[in-house]
N, C-alpha and C positions, 0 to 999 in steps of 0.2 A: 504494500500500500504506500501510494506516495503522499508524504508529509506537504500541506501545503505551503504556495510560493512565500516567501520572506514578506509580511507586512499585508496578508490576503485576509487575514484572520480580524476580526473585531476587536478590540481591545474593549473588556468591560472591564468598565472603573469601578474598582474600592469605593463602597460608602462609605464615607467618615461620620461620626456617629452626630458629628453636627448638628445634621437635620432633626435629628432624635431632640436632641436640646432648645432647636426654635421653635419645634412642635409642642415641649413640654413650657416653653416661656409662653407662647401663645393663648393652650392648655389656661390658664392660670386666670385668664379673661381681665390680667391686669394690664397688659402690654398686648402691641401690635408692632411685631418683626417687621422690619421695611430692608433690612441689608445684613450678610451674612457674611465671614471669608472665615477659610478653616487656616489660612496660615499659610506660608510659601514658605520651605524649606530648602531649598536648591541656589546652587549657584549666587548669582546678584543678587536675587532677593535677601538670600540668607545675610552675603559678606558685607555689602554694600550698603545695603537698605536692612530696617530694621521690620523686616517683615513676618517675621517667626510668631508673629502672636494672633489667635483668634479671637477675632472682635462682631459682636452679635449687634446691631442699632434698633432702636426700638423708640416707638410711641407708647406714651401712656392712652390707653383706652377710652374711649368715651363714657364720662361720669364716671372716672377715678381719681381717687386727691392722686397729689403729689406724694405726701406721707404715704400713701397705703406703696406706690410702687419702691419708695424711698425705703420700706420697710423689707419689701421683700430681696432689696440688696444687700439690705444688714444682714441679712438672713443667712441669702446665700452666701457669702461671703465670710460672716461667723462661722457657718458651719464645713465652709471648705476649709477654713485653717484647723480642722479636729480630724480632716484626714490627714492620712500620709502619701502627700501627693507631691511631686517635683515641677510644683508650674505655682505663680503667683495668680490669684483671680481680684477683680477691680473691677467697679463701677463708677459710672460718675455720667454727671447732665450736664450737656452739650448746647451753649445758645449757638444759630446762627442765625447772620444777620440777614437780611431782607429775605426771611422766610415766609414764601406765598401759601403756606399753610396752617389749617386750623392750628394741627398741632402742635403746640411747643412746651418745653425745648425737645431736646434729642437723646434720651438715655444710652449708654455704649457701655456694654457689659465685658471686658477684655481676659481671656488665659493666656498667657505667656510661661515657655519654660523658666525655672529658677537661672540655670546657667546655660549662658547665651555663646558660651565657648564647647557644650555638645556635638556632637557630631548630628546631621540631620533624621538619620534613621532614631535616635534615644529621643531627641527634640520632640518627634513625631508620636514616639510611644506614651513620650510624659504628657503631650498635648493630649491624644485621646484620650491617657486615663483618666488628666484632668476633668473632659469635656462630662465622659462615663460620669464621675463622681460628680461634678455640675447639675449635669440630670437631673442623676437620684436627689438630689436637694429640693430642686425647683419642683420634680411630682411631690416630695414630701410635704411642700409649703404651700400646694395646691390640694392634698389630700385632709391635711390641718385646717382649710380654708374652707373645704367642701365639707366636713365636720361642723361647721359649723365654729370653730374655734378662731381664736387670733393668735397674733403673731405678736409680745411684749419683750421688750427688753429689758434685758436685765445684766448685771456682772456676770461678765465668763457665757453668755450665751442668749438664748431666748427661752421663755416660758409657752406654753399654750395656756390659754384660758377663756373660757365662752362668755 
């Protein structure tokens, strides 16, 4: 049997679990995903540009405060520093200026590996496991949510309480 010609074949792309994560931000009905990148690892992006980091942009929902999506970053963010993960996670609200829409500002939820001196294949494993543990946060904050319960701050972490 002959093996087909060099380059005849489809190349099907790796899902990065990414999608999983704007699904579960969306999920959440506190935010509205508008832009996504899983991170460039390769050559100029990596050396040159500081492009190793995945950054999720999002709107807050229609008839959401600001605290409530302001809470759910504490959140995730508390509680990705209680795993043992090899990537920093960050949030933070984006004004731009002469924005012709309702919504403002711009929430940008960002994973970045710890060390930006890896090599791209560990960059990539620590990014996903990040992304993985990311998730699981955001269903949980959404599973808390659909309970009926809130989301309080407190020292060292967050409470539930109805």
């Amino acid at each position: 049997m002959k093996s087909p010609a060099k380059g005849s074949q489809k190349a099907v792309p790796k899902v990065r679990p990414l999608a999983q994560l704007v699904q579960a931000l969306n999920d959440t009905n506190l935010v509205d995903t508008f832009s996504s990148c899983q991170g460039n690892l390769e050559g100029y992006d990596q050396q040159e540009m500081d492009q190793t980091i995945v950054d999720i942009r999002f709107y807050g929902s229609k008839m959401v405060s600001d605290n409530d999506i302001q809470t759910l970053m504490e959140f995730i963010i508390t509680k990705a520093m209680t795993y043992d993960l090899e990537v920093f996670v960050d949030a933070y609200k984006k004004y731009k200026p002469h924005q012709h829409i309702l919504h403002s500002p711009i929430y940008v939820l960002k994973i970045r590996p710890c060390n930006s001196f890896d090599d791209s294949l560990k960059k990539r494993k620590d990014i996903d496991a990040g992304v993985k543990a990311v998730t699981e946060i955001v269903q949980l904050a959404t599973k808390i949510k659909e309970e009926g319960m809130r989301l309080i701050p407190i020292r060292g972490g967050f409470a539930k309480t109805s």
